[in-house]
N, C-alpha and C positions, 0 to 999 in steps of 0.2 A: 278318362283323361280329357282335355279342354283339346277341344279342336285346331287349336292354329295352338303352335309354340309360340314359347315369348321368342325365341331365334327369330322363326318364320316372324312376329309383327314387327321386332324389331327392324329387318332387313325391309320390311312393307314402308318403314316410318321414313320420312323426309330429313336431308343435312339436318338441319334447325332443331326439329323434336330430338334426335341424337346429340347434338350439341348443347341441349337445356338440361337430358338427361346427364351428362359426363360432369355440368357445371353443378347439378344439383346432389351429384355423389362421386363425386373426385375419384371416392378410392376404386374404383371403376377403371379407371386409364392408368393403374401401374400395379404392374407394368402397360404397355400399351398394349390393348386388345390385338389380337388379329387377325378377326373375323367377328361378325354379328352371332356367331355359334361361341365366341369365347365370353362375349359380353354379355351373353342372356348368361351361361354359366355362370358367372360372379354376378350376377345380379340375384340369382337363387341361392346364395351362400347366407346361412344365417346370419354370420356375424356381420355380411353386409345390409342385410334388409334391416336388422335390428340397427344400422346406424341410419340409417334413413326413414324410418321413423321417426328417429327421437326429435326431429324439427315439427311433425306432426299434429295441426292444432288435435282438440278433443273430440269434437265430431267428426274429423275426417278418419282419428283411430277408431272411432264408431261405427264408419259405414267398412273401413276394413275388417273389422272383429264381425261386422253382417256377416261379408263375404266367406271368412271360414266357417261361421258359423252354419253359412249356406252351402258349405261343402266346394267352393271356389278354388281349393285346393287339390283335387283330385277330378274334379270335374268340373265342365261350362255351366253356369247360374247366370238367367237374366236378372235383368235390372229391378221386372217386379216383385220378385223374389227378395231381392235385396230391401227394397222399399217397404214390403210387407213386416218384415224385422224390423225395421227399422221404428215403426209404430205411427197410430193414425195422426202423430204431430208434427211429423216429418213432411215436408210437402216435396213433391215429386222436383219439381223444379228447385229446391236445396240441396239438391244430390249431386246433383250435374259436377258444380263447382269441387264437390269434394272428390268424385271419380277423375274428375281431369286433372288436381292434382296428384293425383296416385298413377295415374297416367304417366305421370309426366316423369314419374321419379320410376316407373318400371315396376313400380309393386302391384301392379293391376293391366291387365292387355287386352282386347280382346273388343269388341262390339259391343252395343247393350243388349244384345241376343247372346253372347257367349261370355261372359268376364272372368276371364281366371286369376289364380294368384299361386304364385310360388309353393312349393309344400312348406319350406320351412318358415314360412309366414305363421302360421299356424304355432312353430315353435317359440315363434317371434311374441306371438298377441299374450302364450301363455296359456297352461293346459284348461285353462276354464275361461273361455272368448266370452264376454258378457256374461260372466257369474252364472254360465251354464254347463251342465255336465255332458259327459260324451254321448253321441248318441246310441241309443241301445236295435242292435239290431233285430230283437225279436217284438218290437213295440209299434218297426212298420205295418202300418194299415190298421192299425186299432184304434177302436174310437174312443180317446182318453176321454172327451170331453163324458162321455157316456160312464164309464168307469168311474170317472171323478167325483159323479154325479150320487154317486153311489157307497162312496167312503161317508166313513162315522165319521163324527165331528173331531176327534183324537186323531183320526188320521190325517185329518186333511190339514192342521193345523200344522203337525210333522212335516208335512210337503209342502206346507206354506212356506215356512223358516227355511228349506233348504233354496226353495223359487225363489226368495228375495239373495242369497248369496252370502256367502259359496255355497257350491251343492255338494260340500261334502262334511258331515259329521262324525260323532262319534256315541256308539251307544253297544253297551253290554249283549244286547238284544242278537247283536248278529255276531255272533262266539262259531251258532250252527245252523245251517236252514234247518228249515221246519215246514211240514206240509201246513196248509189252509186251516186245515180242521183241527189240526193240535197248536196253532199260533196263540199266545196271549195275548202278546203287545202288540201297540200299536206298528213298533217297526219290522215283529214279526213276520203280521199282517202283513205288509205292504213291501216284504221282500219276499215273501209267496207270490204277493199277484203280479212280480215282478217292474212295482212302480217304483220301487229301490233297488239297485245294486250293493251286492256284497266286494265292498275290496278286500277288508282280511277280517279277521278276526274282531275288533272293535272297531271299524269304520265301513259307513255305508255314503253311497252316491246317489244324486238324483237324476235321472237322465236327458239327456238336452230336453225330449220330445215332453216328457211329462211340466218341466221348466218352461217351455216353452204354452202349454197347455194352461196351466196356471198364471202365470201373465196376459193373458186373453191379448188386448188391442196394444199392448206396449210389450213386444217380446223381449227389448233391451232397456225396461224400467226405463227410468227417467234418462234422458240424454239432454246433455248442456247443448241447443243448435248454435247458439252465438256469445260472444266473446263477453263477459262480465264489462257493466260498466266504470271505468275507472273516473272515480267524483272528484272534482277541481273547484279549485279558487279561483278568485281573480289576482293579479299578480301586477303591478308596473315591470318593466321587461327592463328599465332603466333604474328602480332600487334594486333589480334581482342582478346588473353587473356593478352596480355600486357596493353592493354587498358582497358580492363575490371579488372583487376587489378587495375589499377589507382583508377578507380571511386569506388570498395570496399575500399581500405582503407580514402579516401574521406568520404564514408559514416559510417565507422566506427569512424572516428574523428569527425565527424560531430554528432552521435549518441552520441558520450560518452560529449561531448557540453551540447548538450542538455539534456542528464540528469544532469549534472554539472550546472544547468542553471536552470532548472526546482525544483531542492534541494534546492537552494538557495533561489530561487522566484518563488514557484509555483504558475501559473495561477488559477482564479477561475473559476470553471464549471458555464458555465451559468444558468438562471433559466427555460430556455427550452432544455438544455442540452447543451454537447459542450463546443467548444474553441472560445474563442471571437478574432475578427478582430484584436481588440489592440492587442490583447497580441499574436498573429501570427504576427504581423510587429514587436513589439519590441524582440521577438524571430529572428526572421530571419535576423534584424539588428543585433544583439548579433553574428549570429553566418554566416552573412556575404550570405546568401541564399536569396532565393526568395520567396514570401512566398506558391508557388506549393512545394516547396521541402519542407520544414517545413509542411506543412499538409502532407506530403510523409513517411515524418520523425517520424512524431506523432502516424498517422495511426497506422506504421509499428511497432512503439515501444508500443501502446497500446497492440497492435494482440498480440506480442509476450510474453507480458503478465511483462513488465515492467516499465508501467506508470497504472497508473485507478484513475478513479475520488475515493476522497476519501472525510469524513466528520467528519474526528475524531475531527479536529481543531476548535477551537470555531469559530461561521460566520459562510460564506459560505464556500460551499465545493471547493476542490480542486482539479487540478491535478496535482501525484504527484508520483515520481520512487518509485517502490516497491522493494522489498530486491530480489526478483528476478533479479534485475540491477548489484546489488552486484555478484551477479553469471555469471550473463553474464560480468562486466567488468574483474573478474579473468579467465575467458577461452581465450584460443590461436585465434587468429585472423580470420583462418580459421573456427573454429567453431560458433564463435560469427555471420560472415556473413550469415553463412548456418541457425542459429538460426532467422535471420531476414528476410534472402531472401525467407525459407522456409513459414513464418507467410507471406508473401507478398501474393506468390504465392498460398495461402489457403484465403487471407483475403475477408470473404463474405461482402465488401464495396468496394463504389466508389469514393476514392479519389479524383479525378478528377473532381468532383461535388464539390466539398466546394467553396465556392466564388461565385458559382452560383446562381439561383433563382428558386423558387421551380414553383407550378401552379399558386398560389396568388401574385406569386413575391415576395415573401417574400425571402431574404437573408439562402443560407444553409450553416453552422457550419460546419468545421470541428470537430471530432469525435462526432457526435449529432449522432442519430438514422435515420434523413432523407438520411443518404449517406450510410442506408445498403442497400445492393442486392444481394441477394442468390446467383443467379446465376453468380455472377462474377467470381469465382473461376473457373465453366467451361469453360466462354468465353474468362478469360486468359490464359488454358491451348490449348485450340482451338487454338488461335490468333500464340503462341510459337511455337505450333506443326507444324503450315506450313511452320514457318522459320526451324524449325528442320529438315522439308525432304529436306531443300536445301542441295547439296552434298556442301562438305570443301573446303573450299576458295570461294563459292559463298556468298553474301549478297542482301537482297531485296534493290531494286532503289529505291524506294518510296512506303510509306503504301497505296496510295491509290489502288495500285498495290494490293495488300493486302486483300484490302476492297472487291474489286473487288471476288479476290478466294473464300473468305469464305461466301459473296451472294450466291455465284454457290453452293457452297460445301452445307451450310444449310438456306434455303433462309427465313424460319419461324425460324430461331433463330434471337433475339435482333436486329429486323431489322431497330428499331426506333434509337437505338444507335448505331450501326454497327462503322458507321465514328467515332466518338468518344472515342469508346473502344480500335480501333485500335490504335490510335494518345497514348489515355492515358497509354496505357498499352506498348507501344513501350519506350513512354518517362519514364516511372516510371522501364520497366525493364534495361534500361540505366542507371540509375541512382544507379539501384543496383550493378552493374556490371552481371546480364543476360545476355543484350545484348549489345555490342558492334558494331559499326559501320557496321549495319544492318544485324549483324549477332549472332549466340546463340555463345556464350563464352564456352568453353571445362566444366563448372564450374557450368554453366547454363543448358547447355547440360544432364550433370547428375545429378539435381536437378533434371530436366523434367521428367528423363526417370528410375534413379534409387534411388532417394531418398536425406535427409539431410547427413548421413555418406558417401555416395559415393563422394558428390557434394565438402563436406569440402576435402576428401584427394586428389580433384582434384584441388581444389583451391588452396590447399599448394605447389604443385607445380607453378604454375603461381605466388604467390609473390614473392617478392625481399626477400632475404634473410634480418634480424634482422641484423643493423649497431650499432656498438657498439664507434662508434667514431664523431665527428663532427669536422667541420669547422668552428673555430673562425674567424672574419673578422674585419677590424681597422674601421668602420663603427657600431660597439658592435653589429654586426647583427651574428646568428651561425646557419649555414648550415646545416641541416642534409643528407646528400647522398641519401638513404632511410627509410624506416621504422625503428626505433627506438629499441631499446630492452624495453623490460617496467620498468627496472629500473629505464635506464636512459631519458628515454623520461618523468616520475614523476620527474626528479630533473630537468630535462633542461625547462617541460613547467611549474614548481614551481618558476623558476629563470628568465624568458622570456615568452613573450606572441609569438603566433605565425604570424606572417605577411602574408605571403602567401605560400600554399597548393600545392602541384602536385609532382610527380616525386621525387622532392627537396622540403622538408617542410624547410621553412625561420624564423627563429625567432629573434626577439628581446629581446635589453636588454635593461631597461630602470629603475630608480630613483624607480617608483614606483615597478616593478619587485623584482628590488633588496630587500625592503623594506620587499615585499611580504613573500620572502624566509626567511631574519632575524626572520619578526615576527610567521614565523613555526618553527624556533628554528633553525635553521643551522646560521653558525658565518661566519663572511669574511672568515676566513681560510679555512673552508668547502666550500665556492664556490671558494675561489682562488685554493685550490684540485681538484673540481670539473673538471674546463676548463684546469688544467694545464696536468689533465691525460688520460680526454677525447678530448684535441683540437687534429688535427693532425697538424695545424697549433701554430706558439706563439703565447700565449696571450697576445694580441695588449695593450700599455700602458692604453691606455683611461678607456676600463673595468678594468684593476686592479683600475685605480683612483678612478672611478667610485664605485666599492665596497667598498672600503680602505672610500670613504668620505661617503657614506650614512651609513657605519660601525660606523664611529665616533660621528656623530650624534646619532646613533640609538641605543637607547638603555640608552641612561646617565640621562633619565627621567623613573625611576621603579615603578610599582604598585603592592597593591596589594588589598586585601580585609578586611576593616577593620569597616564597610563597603568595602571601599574601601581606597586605601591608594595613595599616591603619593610619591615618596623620589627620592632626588639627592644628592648626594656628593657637588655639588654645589649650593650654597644656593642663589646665584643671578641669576640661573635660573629659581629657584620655585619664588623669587621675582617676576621679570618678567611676569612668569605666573598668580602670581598673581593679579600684577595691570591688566591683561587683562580681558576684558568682559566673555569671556570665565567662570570665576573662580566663577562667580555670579552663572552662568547657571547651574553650577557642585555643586556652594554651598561648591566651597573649603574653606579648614580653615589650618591657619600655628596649626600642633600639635610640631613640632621642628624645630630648622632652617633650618633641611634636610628632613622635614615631612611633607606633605598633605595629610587632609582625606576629604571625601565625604562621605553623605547619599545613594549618586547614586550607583547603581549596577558598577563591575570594566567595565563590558564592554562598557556601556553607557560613561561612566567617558572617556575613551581610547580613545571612537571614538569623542567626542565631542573636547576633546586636539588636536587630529591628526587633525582632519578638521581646525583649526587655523594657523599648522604647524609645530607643536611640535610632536618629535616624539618618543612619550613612548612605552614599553613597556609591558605586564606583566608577574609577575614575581610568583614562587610557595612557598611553604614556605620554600624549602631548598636555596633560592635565586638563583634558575635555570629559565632560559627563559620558560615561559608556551602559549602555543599554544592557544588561546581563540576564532579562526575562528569555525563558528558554523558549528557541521558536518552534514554529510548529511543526510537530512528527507527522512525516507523511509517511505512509506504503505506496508500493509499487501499485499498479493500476495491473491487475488480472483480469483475461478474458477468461466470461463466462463461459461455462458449457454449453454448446448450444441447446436449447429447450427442444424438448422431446413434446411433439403435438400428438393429440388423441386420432387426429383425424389429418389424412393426405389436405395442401394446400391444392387452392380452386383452379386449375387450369388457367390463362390468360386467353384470350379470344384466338390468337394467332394458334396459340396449342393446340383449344379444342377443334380447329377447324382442320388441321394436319391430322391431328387424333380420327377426326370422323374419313378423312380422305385415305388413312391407315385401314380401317376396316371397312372402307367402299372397295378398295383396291384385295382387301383376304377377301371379301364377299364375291367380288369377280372374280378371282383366279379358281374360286370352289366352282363357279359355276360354268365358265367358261368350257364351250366341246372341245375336243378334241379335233386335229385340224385329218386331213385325208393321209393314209401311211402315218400315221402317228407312232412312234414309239417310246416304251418308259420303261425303267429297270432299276436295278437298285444301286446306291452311288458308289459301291465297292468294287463293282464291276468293271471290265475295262468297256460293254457295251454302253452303261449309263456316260463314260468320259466321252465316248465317240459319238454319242448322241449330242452331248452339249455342242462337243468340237463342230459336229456338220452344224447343228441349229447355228453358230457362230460364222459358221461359213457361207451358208447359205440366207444370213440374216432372218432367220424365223424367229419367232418368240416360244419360250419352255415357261413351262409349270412345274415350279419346284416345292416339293415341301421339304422346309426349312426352321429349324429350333437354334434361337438366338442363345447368344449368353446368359441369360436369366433362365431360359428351360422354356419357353415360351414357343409352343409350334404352331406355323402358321402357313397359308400357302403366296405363292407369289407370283405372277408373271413378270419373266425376265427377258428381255432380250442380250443372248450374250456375243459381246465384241471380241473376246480370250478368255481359252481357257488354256492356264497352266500355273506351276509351281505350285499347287497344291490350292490353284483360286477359280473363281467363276468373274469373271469382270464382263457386268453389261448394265443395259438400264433397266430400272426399278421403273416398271409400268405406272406405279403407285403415284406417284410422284416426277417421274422423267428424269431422274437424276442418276449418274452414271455410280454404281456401287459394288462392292467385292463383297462376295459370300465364299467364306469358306467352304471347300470342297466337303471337310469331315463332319461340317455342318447338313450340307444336303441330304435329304432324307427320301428323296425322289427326283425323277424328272420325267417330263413329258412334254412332246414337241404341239405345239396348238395351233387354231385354226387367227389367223393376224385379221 
């Protein structure tokens, strides 16, 4: 066994090393330790050592996998023992750095004359530490190299294949041992001379010593000492937030789309949950995307908490913008972003999985449940952070560049999806405006490092300033220079569709456009205003026509509710309308020469005339144009569940510094003597109550052991002020602060030396 306990180094270590240790494995302080004998405990818990590893670059898993390999688990191994494993590439002085961080985190204690490691580290590294096998104990003191020396060329080539890894095979040969003299094979051989182990019937094992023998000067083959280099470009750092510019207000037009889109027609939640294929392709046709971006887009606007499935509607459920959308479509642009890029970069899912197939093959949904993953949030801020230590004006060449570093850096994290996460989380922070052409955007930068208010007033720098004017063109196409004001960008995309997106948002004007705007209630003269004060250019004749003739049309067919009603000034229009098939469908009726009514509701009645070609309509009772587009469906705004993390959050400075003065204060009370007449007994007793009572009276201080509400037993010194009603009331030595322990809690006491 190793000479000094981790207990005993721990209790040797200074405030500071203790408080680097609790900051570097959280789940250590919870519950709170209560004593340096509970913390070394949890610190030997596999399931804890194995989380403190997985931050672990690749050579410092290397000089640990020495360690067991060097028996550091059962017994003290110096340093050159470690060193010697470690191979003649290895320089003495590259060690250091990797022992102090093992140090640091508890997985290693001790001097460089004694270094030990937890036993369950061993369970941790994996039944074969450097692709070597266990070691055989009837092989100590034998001189393999001599042995070795001495196998046929068939043998050694067997022992070859098993030294490079793993050392474990499989081969018919060992069914049975077999003495020396009656062995055929080669692995007969070589489980007679016992340079192989027998595990069962068809598998045999190579043993550390012999693996270790056969590797001569590199007993851990090749080791990666330092971090792959990650290759760059050169970048301007002023196209990379110009650019990323671009692609926010892209996704912000693209957002408010889609809830515009999703109001009108929400999709239905499927009945295993999720967004169905259809309704992802005729979305991303709608809004001109692929449908990666549209699951991009969903994700990010579910996270933020402005779409959720809902069921208020009769049927199936739906998905559908909650009034929280409302909120977000009245914020400034920079805030709106920071609101989404921020839910991006928390969102515990894998967008990048929708479309895929799960183990059964079966089809995964976007926003279904199969595309959560806790940890995704740290392995996108991982991924961020290595483009973030690029200096300005560099950008990464290629992710796989990428993939490469963060193997090195944490080789047990997400190593099944590594490629993957890289590519998705590259492409989807592009898309936010993160990251720009390979590099983090000024924007991006301070999301990472300082939060959602830092990252907005950095972004408000990099857009384009609010244009308040457009470019009309004799093509009725109108230009907008940049970003829009929100006035006018609701009248100009009310009166035009948009054509194409970048830099220059393109819009059109067209028949139905125009129509659009009339039946919101603006008249020709309000959009002949509109272009004549917002063009910088003249308004080209064709749009004035163009307005001037769907004006004249529009509008000389009025309804209202009368049911519903129909009238024109012109009575061989309603004729007309009449004899048309139409008039049956509505169940129109002449009530005057200038009158039609229907049964049908007015809007039913509107859209069924308009689809023939006729273009009514409706009108309120003061005979003003009334707007009858249906407005938009919102849901209720539901809190989410709170997210379930893999791992305890980090302590705050103020915590671990109380945390470490919690087990200074169990360290003392363990160690502390006993004072002169001391007495102690068990708290059932009426002797233990009258020992508290005199210690209370006599103001001395007790040593109590005591197990909290968690179960957690620890010792204490107390000084008690009263005792009764079933309490101990004094001060907590620990801290100096006056505290009640329950009596049925005490599990000892004993009076000590002050």
């Amino acid at each position: 066994m190793p000479s000094t306990t981790l207990a005993d180094w721990l209790l040797s270590r200074d405030d500071d090393t203790l408080v680097a240790l609790l900051r570097a494995r959280p789940d250590l302080a919870v519950p709170v330790p209560a004593d340096s004998t509970v913390l070394a405990t949890r610190a030997g818990i596999a399931a804890s050592v194995a989380r403190a590893c997985d931050d672990l670059d690749r050579f410092t898993l290397a000089v640990l996998s020495a360690l067991v390999i060097a028996g550091a688990d059962s017994t003290a191994v110096n340093r050159d023992e470690v060193t010697q494993l470690l191979g003649r590439d290895v320089a003495p002085r590259r060690l250091q750095p990797a022992l102090d961080t093992l140090r640091s985190r508890a997985l290693v204690w001790g001097d460089d004359d004694a270094l030990a490691v937890a036993p369950a580290t061993r369970q941790v590294i994996g039944p074969y530490p450097g692709g070597l096998g266990r070691p055989a104990a009837d092989l100590v003191g034998v001189d393999l190299d001599a042995v070795l020396a001495e196998l046929a060329a068939d043998e050694l080539r067997v022992l070859q294949a098993l030294a490079a890894g793993p050392p474990v095979g499989t081969s018919r040969d060992a069914a049975e041992a077999v003495p020396l003299a009656r062995a055929r094979t080669p692995v007969q051989r070589l489980l007679a001379r016992r340079l192989l182990r027998r595990i069962d019937a068809g598998t045999v094992e190579l043993p550390a010593q012999v693996g270790l023998a056969l590797r001569g000067d590199q007993p851990l083959a090749s080791i990666d000492l330092d971090e792959p280099t990650l290759r760059t470009v050169q970048c301007d750092p002023s196209l990379v937030d110009s650019t990323a510019a671009s692609a926010v207000l892209d996704l912000l037009r693209h957002t408010e789309k889609l809830l515009a889109e999703w109001s009108a027609d929400p999709p239905p939640v499927l009945r295993s949950g999720g967004l169905g294929v259809r309704d992802i392709r005729r979305t991303a046709r709608v809004l001109g995307l692929d449908e990666a971006a549209v699951t991009l887009l969903a994700e990010v606007a579910t996270a933020a908490g402005m779409i959720t499935s809902t069921d208020e509607s009769p049927g199936a459920p739906l998905w559908l913008p909650t009034v929280a959308a409302d909120t977000w479509l009245a914020a400034p642009p920079q805030r709106r972003w920071a609101m989404l890029a921020h839910a991006w970069l928390e969102l515990p899912r894998l967008p990048g999985l929708a479309a895929g197939r799960d183990d059964k093959d079966r089809p995964l949904a976007a926003l279904s449940d199969e595309l959560r993953h806790p940890r995704a949030p740290a392995g996108r801020r991982r991924i961020l952070q290595v483009i973030a230590e690029l200096p300005a004006g560099r950008a990464i060449q290629r992710p796989e560049d990428l993939v490469a570093v963060l193997a090195w850096r944490a080789p047990r994290q997400e190593s099944r999806r590594r490629d993957e996460m890289v590519g998705w989380t590259i492409q989807e922070a592009t898309a936010l405006g993160v990251v720009a052409l390979g590099a983090l955007s000024s924007a991006g930068r301070a999301l990472l490092s300082d939060g959602v208010t830092a990252a907005a007033a950095v972004l408000l720098t990099a857009l384009p300033e609010p244009v308040n004017e457009v470019v009309v063109q004799a093509d009725r196409t109108v230009v907008a220079p940049g970003p829009l004001e929100p006035e006018l960008a609701r009248e100009i995309g009310l009166v035009a569709d948009v054509e194409s997106a970048g830099a220059a948002t393109v819009y059109r004007v067209t028949e139905d456009t125009v129509r659009r705007a009339l039946d919101a209630g603006r008249s020709a003269a309000d959009l002949h205003e509109l272009f004549r004060t917002r063009s910088v250019t003249p308004v080209p004749q064709s749009l004035s026509y163009l307005i001037d003739d769907v004006a004249r049309r529009h509008g000389r067919l009025r309804g209202g509710t009368a049911t519903a009603f129909l009238r024109c000034d012109d009575p061989a229009l309603l004729t007309e309308l009449l004899a048309h098939p139409v008039a049956a469908r509505c169940a129109l009726r002449r009530l005057a020469p200038t009158v039609l009514v229907s049964p049908l509701s007015l809007a039913v009645v509107l859209d069924e005339v308009r689809g023939v070609g006729f273009l009514p309509v409706a009108e309120g009772a003061d005979g003003e144009v009334v707007d009858l587009r249906a407005g938009a469906r919102r849901a209720k705004v539901r809190v989410p569940p709170a997210r379930r993390t893999t791992a305890p959050p980090t302590p705050s400075a103020e915590q671990l510094a109380a945390l470490v003065a919690t087990v200074r204060a169990g360290d003392a009370a363990a160690i502390t003597p006993a004072g002169p007449g001391a007495r102690s007994g068990a708290v059932s007793t009426a002797t233990t109550l009258e020992l508290l009572q005199d210690a209370a009276h006599a103001g001395s201080s007790v040593r109590i052991g005591y197990v909290d509400s968690h179960g957690v037993a620890s010792r204490r010194i107390v000084r008690p002020m009263s005792v009764g009603g079933g309490m101990l009331e004094g001060v907590d030595r620990c801290n100096d602060e006056l505290r009640r322990f329950p009596l049925h809690r005490i599990t000892s006491a004993e009076v000590i030396a002050d």
